[in-house]
N, C-alpha and C positions, 0 to 999 in steps of 0.2 A: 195576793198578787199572782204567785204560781197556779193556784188554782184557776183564777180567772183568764189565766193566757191559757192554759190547758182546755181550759170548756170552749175558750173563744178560737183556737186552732182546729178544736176538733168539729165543731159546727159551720166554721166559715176557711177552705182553703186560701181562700183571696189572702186572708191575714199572714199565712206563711209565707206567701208569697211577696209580701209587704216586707215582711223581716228580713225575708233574705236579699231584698234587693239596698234596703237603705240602714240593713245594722250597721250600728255606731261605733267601732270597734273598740273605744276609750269606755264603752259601755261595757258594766261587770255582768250583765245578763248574760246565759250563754243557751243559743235555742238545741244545740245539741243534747242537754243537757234535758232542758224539757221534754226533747222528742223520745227521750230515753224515761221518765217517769212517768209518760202517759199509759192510762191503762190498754189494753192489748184490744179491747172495742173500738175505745174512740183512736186509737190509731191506725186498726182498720177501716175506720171509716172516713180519716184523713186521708189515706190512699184513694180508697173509691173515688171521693169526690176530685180526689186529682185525676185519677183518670178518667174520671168524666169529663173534667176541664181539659184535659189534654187533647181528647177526641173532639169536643167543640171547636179548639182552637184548632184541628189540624184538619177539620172537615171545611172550618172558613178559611182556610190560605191554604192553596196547592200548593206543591210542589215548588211551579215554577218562578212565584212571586216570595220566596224565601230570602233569599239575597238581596232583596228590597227592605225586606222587615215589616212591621205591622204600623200602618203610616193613619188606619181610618178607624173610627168606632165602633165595636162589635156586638154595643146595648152593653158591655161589662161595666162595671162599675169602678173600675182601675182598669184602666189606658196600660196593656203589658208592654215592657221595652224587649228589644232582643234577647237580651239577657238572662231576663226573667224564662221564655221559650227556653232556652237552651237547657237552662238550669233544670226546667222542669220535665225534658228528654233525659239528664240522666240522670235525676230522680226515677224516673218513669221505666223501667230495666225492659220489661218486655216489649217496649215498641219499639227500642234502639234499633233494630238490626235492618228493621226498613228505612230507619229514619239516615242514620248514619251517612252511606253511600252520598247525601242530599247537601250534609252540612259545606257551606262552605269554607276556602282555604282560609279565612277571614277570622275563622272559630275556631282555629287549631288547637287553644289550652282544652278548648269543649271535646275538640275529636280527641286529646288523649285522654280528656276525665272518664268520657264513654268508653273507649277501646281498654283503659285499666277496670272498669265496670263489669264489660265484659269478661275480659280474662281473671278478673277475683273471682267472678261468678261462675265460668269453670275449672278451676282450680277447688272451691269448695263444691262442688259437684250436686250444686245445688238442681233444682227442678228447671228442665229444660235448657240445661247445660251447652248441649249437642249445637241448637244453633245460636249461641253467641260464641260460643267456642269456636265454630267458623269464623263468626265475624272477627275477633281479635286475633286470630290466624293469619289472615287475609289480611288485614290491616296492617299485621305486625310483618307478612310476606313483603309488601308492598314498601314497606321501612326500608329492609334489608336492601333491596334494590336500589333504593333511590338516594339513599343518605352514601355520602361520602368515604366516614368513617363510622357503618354498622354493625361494630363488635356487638354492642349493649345489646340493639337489634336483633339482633342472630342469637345470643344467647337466649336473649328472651323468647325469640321464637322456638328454638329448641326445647324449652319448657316446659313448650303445651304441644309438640308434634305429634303426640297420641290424641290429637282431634282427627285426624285424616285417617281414622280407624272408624270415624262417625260418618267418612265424606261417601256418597257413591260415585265411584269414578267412570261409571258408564254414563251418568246422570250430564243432560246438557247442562244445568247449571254448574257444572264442575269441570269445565273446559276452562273458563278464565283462570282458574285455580293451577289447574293443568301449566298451563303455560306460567303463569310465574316460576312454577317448578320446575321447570326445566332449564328457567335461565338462571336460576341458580346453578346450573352444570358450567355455564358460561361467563361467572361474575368470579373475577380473581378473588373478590372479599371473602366468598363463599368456599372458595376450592383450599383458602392458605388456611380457613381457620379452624379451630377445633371440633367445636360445636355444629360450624357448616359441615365439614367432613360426616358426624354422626348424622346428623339430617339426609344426607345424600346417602349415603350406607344405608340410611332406613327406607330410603324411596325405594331403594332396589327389590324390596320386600313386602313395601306396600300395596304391590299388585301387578300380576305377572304380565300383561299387558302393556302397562308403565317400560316395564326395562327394552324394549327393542325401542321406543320411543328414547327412554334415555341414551343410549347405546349409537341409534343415528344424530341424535344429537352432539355429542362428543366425539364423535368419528367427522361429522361435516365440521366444527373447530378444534382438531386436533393442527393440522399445519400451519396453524396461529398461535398455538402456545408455546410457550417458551421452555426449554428442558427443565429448567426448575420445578414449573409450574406442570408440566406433563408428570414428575416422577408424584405429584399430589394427585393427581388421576390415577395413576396405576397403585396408589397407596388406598384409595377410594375402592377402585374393581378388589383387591384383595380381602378389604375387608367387608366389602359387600357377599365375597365369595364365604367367608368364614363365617359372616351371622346368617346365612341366608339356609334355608332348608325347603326340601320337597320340593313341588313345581317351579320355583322360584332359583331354587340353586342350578336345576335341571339347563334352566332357562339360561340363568349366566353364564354357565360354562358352556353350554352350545352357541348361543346367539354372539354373545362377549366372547369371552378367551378364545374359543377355539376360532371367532373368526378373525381376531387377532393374529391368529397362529398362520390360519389362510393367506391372509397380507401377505405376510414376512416374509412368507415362501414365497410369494406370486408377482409381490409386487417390485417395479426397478428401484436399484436405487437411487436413481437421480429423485425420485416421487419424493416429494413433501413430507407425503406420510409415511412413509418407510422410514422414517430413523426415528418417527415416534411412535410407531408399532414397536422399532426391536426394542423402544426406553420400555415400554411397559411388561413387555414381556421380559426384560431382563430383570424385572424388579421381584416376576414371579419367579425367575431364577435364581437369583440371590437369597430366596426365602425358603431354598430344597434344606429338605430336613425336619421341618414341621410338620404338624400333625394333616395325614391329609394330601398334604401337599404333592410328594411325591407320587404319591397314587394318582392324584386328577391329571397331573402335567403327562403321566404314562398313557394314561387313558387319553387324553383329547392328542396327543401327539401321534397315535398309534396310527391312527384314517390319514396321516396328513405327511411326516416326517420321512417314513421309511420309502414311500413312492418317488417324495420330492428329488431323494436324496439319487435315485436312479432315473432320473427325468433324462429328456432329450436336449432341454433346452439348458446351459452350462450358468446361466443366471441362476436360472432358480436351484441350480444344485449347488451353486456356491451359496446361496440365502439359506440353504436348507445346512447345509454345513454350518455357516454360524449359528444356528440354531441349534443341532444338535451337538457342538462342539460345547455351547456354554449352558444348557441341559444338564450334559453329563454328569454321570451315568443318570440316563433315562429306566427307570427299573421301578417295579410294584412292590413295595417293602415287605406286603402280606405277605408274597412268594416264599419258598421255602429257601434256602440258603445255595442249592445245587440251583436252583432253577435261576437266580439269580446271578450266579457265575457265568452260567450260560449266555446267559442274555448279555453280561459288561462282556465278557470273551468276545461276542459275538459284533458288539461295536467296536471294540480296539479294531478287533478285522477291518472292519466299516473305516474305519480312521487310516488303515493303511492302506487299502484302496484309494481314497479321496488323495492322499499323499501323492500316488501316483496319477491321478487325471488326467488327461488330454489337455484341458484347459490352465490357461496357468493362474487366472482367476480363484479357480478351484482349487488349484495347488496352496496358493496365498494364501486362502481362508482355511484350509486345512493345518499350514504351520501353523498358524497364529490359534489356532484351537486345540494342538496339539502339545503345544508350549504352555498354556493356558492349566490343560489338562493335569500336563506333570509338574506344571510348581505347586497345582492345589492338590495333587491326590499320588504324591512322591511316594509317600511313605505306601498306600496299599498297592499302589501297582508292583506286580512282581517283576525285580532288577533286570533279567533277560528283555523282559518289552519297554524298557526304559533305556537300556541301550540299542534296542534296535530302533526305535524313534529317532536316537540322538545322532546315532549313527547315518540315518537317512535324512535327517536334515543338514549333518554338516558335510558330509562326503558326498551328497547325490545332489541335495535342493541347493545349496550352497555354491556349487557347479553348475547350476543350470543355465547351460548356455543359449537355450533357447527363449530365455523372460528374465529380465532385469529386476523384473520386479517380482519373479518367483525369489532372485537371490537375495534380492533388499527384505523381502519380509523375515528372512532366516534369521540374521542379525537383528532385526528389529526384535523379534519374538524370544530370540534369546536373553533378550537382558528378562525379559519376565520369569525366566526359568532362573536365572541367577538370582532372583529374588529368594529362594527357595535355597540356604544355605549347604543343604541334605546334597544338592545336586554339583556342588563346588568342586568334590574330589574325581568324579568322572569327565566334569567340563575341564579339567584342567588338562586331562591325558588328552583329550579329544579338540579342544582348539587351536593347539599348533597349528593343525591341518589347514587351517583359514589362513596362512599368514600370507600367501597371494592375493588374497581378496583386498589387500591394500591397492594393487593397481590394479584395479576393477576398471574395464573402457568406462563404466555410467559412473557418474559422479555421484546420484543418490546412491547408489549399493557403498561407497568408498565410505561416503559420510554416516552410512548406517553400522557399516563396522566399524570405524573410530566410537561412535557411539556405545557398542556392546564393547571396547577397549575400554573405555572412560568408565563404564556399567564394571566394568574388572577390577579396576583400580579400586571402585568408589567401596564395592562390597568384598576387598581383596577375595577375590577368588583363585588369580592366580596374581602370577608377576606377569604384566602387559606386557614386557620385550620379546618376553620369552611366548609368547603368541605372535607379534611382530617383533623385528628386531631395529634395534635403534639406528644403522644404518638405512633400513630400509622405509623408515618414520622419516627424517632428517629429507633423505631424498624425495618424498615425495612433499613434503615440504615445501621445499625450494619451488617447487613448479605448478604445486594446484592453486585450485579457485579456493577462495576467501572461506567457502564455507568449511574446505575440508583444512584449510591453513588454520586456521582457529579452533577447530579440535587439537588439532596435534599438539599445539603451542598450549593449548589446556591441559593435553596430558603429558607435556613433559614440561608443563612449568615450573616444577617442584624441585626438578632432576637439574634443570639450569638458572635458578632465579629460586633459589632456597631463601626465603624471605625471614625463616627463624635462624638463619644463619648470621657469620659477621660479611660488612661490606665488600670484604675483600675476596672470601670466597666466591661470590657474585662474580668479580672479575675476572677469576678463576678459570669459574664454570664459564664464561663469556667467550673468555681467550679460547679455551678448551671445544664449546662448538665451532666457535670460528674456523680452526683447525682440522674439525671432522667437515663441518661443510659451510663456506662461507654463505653463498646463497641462504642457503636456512638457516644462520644463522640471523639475516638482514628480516626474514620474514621473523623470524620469533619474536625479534624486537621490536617489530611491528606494528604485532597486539599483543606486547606482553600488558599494555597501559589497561588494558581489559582484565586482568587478574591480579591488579596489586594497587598499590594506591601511587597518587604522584609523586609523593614524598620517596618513596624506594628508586621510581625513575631516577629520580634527581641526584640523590644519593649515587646511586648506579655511573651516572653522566660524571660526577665529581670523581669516581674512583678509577675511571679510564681516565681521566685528566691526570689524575696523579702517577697513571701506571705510564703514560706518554710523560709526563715530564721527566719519569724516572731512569727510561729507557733516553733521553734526549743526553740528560746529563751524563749517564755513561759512557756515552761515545764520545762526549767532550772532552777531545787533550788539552784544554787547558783549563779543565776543573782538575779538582783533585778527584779521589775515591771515596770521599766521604761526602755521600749523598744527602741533601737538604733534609730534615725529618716528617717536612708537609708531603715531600715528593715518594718516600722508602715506598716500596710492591713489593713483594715476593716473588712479582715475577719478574725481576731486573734480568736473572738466568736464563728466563725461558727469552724472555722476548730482546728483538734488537732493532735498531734504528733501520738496520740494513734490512730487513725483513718488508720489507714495501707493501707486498701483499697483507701483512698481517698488522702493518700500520694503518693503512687505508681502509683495511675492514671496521679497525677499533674505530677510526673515523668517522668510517658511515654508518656504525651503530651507534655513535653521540647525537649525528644528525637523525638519525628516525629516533630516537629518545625523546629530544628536544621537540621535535615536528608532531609527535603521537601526545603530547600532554602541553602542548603551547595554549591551549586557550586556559586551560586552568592555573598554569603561569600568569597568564595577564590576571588571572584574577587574585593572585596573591603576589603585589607588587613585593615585596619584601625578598618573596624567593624568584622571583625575576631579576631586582638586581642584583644580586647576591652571584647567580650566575653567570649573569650577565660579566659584572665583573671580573669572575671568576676566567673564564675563557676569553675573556677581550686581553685578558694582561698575559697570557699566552698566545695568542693567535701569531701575533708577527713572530716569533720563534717558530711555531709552526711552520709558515709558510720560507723560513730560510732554509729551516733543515728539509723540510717534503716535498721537494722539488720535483716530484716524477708524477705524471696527468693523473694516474690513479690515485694519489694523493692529492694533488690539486682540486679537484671535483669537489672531494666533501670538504676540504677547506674553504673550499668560495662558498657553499651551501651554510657551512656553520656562520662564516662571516654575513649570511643575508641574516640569518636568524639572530643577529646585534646590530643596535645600531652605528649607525657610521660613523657616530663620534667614538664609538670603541675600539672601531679599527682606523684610524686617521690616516695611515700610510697605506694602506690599501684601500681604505675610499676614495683616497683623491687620485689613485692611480689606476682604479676599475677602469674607465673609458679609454683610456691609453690601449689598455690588452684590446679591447674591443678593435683599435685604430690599427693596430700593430700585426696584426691578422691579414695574411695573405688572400687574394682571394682563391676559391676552392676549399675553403677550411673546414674541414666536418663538424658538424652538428655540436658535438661532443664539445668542441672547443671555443664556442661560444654561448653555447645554452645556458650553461649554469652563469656565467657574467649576465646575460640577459637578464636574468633571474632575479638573480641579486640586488640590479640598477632596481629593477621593478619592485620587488618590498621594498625596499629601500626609501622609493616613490620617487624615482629618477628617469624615469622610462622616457619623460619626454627629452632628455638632451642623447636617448637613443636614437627618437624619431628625429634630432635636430641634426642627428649625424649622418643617419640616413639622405636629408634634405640634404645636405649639404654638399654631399659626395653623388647624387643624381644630378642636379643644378650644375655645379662644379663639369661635370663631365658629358652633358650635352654639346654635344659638337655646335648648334646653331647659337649658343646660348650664349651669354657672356660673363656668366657666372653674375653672385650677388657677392662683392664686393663688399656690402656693409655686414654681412651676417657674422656672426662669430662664434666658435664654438668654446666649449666649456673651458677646454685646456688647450692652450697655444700649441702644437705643434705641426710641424710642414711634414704632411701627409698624403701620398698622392691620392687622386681618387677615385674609388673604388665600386661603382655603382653596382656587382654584379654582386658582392658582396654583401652591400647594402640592401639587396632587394632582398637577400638570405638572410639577414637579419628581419627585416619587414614580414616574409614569410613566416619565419619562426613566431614573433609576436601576434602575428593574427590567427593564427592553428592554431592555438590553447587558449582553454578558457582566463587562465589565472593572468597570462600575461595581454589577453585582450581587452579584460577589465580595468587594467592599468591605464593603456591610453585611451580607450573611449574617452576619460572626461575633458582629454583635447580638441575636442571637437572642432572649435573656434577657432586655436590656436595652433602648434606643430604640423594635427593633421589636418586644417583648412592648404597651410606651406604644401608638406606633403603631397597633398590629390593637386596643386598647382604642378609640380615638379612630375609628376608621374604623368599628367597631362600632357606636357609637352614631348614626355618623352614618346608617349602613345601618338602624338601626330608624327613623330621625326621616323618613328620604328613602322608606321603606316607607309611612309614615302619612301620612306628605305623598300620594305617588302616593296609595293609596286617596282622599283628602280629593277630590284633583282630579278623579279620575274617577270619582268618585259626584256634584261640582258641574257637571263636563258631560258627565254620562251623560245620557240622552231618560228620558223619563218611564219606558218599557218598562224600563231597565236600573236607574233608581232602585226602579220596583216589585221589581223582584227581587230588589237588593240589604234593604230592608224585609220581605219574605215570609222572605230567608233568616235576618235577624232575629227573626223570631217564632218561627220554627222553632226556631231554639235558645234564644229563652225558654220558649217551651211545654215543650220536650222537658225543656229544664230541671228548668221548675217540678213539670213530672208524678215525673219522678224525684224530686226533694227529696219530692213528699209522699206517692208510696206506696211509696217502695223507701227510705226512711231508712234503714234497717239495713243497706244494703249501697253506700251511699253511699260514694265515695270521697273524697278531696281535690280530683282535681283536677275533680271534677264540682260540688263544692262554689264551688270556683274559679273555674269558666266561669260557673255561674249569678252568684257576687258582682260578674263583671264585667261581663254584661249588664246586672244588676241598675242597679250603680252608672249606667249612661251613661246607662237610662233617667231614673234618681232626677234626672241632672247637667239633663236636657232639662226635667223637669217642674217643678225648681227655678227654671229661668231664666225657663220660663214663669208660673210664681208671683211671682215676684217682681217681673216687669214687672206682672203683675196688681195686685199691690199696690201698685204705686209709680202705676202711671195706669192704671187699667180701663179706660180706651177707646181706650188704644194699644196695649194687651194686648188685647181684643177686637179689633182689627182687627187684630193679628196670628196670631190664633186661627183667623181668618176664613178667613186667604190660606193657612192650610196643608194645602190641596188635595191634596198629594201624600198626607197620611194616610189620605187613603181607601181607597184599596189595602192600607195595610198594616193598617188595621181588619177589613178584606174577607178578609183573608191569616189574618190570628189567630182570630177568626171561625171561619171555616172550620178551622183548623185542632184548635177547641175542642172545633167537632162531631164529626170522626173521632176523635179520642181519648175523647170520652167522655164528661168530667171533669163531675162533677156533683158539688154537696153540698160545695163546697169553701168553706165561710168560715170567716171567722176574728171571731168577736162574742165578747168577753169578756163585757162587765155588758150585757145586752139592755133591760135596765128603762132606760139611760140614752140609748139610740135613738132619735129621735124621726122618723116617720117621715114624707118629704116629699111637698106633694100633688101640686105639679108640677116640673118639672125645674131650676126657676127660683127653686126654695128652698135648693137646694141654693150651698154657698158658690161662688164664683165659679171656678175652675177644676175643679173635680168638675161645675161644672155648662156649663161646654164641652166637657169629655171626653164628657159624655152623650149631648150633645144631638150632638155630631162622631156617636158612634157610634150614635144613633136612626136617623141619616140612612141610614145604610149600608144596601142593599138584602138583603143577606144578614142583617140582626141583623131588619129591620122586616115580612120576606114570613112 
């Protein structure tokens, strides 16, 4: 049977082809097995005839009818399926590499059995190696790219990367090639991983041509990479610079580094690329001391550095300065030992030059490269230029009062020097001298010296007071911004809030600042919630509780001497009830205690009421003995921070204080009740009181009779007062949040009440400045009067028909005021004619507005306008004197007038 498979394979390919398409696999035949016993003829001659089949078949179907498959009959005698074709491509080793490019995505187990075909076949470096070795290059290139996660990829390509020692790279068909290559500079998979790394390292070598190609490539996405991923680029250039040789190294360190170095110098640094130019080149500085190394960095800085550093333009001499600051020492190792001296001598000089610049740019970047210098190279600098650096930074640049930011870098750069232990014993004689630069006018210089204080503390170098002193810490405390408050309170949290201490020490040290500065002492407490946990606050709050309780019962003659043992202080001697100042401080550092760690309270109900408790069963003692405002304050404050069933006798009598308040009352003396109502969630029987006392006190009003307020008492009312409350409420955010949600309700009342008051205070102003307007502004306001009776009157009597309401409106209201004048003048007339004439007499100012209406008669027109119902009942007067008595001063006013008499 073996024989006859073997004679019938070897004379008819067709049958291998049979096998391999329909073996049974439950079948114990195994044709691998055959193909391997045949003799070394007929298995040559099995191949032949495949490849004669293979070229039939691929002469009848191009190319482009492949992805169809083979659908017609070819005179074969077996109908091949796809399958069969594929199979017998990579059998077929030499024709893959034209074929490949063709297969479709459809055949991909096919494309890798070929592309592993390939790459077996150069790896054993079998005959004609060179181009499937492209092929599975390229293929495997094309991987790497496109696949997601191409670790395998990359390795695998790495493998065989001595095929592109076979490629020609002038050659047009090695431009597709080309450009994969390159975006391997620009694939993060490529740049992070190890294998990728050796790949790129090797491009740089494979052809000198290549690297200015790679080189603008990485330079056009360098301002897209990420510093991470930038410091794996400058890890790539370095060791592209170590394997590379001859033309090729020439090449990198001209084209590359050194035009790296050009950048850095040239370019601004707001540019993109400027801060990942200095990342790379600072990677080749972090690597001085290797073999090499220092010689090339000497050599490409030499054309570029020394010039920069004496430029015109104060940028690029300050870029040229961090350049050669973190160089240093820039020197030729081969040199001899003097010649070398020479040369670092010769930069120190360089260094103290740039110290001194015109620019204060250059200044900046000088300390910070100088500070730099002496914590890495303390020990060989000799001690004389070690104190005249130090010396020049803190007595000269530390003073410079022409840049703020020459003095903020001084301090910033010296905590780098403190790093450097060696430097401890001369920083300590020489930072006294700073101890002004606490009140520094710029707030970053203050906060950079706390910082090199705190940089003190951390690597004891010295004792921090003894650089500033603690009166002069405390005082500026009290009064700066948050950023510099919260250093200070960091570096003397230890000193007041010794947390490995016991409780009572705390209280101590508490009493103890308060005493040196109250003010700072309210800020320490402030953020101390920032340096300890809540559990110490709270601790803290309970031990001023007891140090007030202790000091309450002392003063009490009708306790005895024997003090409760929850209540015992140590400090019953220091402190006293009478001490108001020093009560009211411990007071208001209960309440910022409470207020700086209150959400973390809520969230451990346990030690909320615990506290709660705690200070509700004293408060109303408090408030008998503390009777004086500065005590009052942070009582009503500790009181909002409980609720109101914990204080019953002062909840129900809060609104009272409010009532009871004179008006005029400063700010001070109702803000905090404000407050209090308002957590509390009481704010609207604020605004009901406000309502109340506006309504109530409108003169046209008649008050609301049904309204009532919280607490029964006869209180006059206060509307000016009220509005000083209403003020305060609407200016802060905390207490505006409060009543918005009455929208509907308090403050619908409210904008009623403030309404009327706003028409009553309208008519008021008019009243007063028409009583002390000059006679010119009374005439005017009376002319503008007639003018809207005339315009009036004219309208009601020729345009009836298209008279409106509110025209009808305006005339009833003129109408009326005059009717209200004529009445009052009537009636005095009647009541006594000769007090009514002599007030007829003095009304001077109608003259004008007779003169006014008058005239305005005339322009308009109006003639023929009476009104005589029965004329038989007329009787008509002979002089003006017949007429009844106020018709007969209206006439005789308007006889007078020169415009009715010319």
């Amino acid at each position: 049977m073996f024989v006859y498979i073997s004679e019938s394979l070897a004379s008819d390919p067709i049958l291998l082809v049979e096998m391999l398409l329909q073996k049974d696999r439950t079948e114990p035949f195994d044709l691998e097995e055959v193909l391997q016993e045949l003799p070394k003829v007929q298995r040559e001659a099995l191949w032949a005839r495949l490849v004669t089949l293979l070229c039939d078949q691929l002469a009848a179907f191009p190319q482009e009818h492949w992805d169809a498959g083979i659908e017609e009959d070819n005179g074969m005698e077996v109908a091949f399926h796809s399958q069969f074709f594929f199979s017998t491509l990579l059998s077929l080793c030499r024709t893959t590499p034209g074929v490949l490019p063709y297969l479709p995505a459809s055949e991909m187990p096919l494309r890798q059995a070929v592309h592993g075909l390939c790459e077996a076949w150069w790896k054993k470096g079998l005959l004609g190696k060179e181009e499937l070795g492209r092929t599975a290059f390229l293929v495997c290139l094309e991987k790497t790219l496109i696949l997601k996660k191409p670790v395998a990829e990359i390795q695998r390509l790495w493998g065989f990367h001595e095929v592109l020692l076979t490629v020609d790279f002038s050659s047009e068909d090695s431009k597709e090639l080309i450009d994969l290559l390159l975006q391997c500079f620009l694939s993060v998979n490529h740049i992070r991983n190890q294998d990728g790394k050796r790949l790129m390292v090797f491009l740089f070598s494979w052809n000198v041509n290549f690297i200015r190609m790679i080189h603008g490539t990485v330079k056009n996405q360098l301002p897209y990479f990420a510093n991470s991923l930038t410091d794996h680029i400058a890890e790539i250039y370095c060791r592209a610079w170590k394997k590379a040789s001859g033309f090729c190294l020439e090449q990198i360190e001209t084209t590359c580094i050194q035009d790296f170095m050009r950048h850095a110098v040239l370019l601004h640094r707001s540019s993109p690329v400027y801060a990942k130019v200095r990342q790379i080149l600072s990677y080749f500085h972090k690597l001085k001391g290797r073999h090499g190394l220092d010689e090339m960095l000497y050599r490409l800085y030499k054309p570029i550095l020394w010039r920069a550093l004496s430029a015109a333009n104060s940028e690029v001499r300050a870029n040229a300065t961090l350049l050669f600051t973190e160089a240093f020492p820039i020197h030729d190792p081969s040199q001899s030992s003097e010649k070398v001296d020479e040369t670092i001598q010769k930069q120190l000089d360089t260094l103290v030059c740039l110290l001194e610049d015109p620019q204060p740019l250059v200044r900046s970047t000088a300390t910070l490269g100088v500070c730099k210098i002496l914590a890495k190279c303390w020990e060989v600098i000799p001690p004389t230029v070690i104190t005249d650096f130090l010396k020049k930074l803190v007595v000269e640049l530390a003073n410079d009062t022409s840049s703020p930011d020459v003095r903020c870098s001084v301090f910033k750069c010296l905590t780098i020097v403190l790093d450097n232990s060696y430097s401890h014993p001369l920083l300590e004689q020489l930072l006294p001298a700073l101890k002004n630069s606490l009140h520094d006018t710029s707030e970053k210089v203050r906060v950079a010296f706390l910082d090199m204080l705190l940089k003190i503390k951390a690597v004891r170098a010295a004792k921090f007071w003894k650089v500033s002193s603690m009166e002069h810490l405390l005082a500026r405390l009290a009064v700066d911004s948050q950023p510099v408050s919260k250093r200070i309170v960091n570096l003397l949290f230890n000193s007041f809030f010794p947390v490995n201490q016991s409780e009572e020490v705390w209280c101590e040290r508490c009493v103890t600042l308060i005493q040196m500065n109250p003010k700072a002492a309210r800020k320490f407490y402030q953020y101390s919630h920032i340096y300890t946990a809540p559990t110490n606050i709270v601790k803290l709050m309970l031990t001023i509780r007891r140090c007030l309780n202790a000091c309450i019962q002392t003063e009490d003659p009708n306790k005895t001497n024997t003090i409760n043992k929850e209540n015992a202080s140590v400090l019953e001697d220091v402190l006293s009830v009478k001490d108001t100042a020093s009560m009211a401080s411990l007071l208001e550092v209960v309440v910022i205690l409470w207020r700086s760690i209150r959400k973390a309270l809520e969230l451990n109900k346990d030690a909320l009421q615990y506290t709660t408790v705690k200070f509700g069963s004293v408060l109303p003692k408090y408030f008998n003995v503390f009777q004086e405002e500065r005590c009052t304050v942070p009582l009503i404050q500790l009181a909002s921070l409980l609720p109101p069933a914990s204080v019953p006798t002062f909840s129900c009598g809060v609104l009272s204080r409010l009532k009871r308040l004179e008006a005029g009352a400063k700010v001070s003396q109702y803000s905090q009740i404000i407050e209090c109502l308002c957590s509390w969630g009481q704010a609207a029987h604020v605004l009901e009181l406000i309502t109340d006392w506006l309504t109530e006190a409108l003169p046209t009003g008649n008050g609301n009779t049904s309204r009532k307020v919280r607490i029964q008492e006869t209180v006059e009312a206060k509307p000016d007062l009220g509005l000083d409350y209403l003020e305060y409420l609407v200016s802060r955010t905390s207490t505006r949040d409060c009543i918005l949600p009455f929208r509907q309700g308090q403050l619908k009342q409210l904008h009623k009440a403030l309404g009327a008051w706003k028409n009553f205070l309208t008519v008021c102003s008019d009243v007063i400045r028409v009583g002390l307007g000059d006679e010119e502004f009374k005439g005017q306001v009376l002319h503008l009067c007639s003018v809207v009776l005339i315009s009036g009157e004219f309208s009601y009597l020729h345009y009836t028909d298209t008279i409106t309401d509110s025209r009808v409106n305006m005339k009833d209201v003129v109408t009326n005021v005059f009717q209200k004048i004529l009445e009052v003048m009537a009636r005095r007339l009647r009541k006594d004619p000769e007090e009514g004439q002599e007030m007829a007499d003095s009304l001077q100012t109608l003259f004008s507005y007779i003169e006014n209406m008058t005239y305005h008669v005339d322009r308009l027109r109006i003639k023929n306008i009476y009104f005589i119902t029965h004329p038989q009942e007329v009787t008509i007067p002979e002089t003006v004197h017949d007429l009844p008595p106020l018709s007969c001063i209206l006439l005789d006013v308007l006889l007078k007038s020169p415009p009715v008499t010319r």
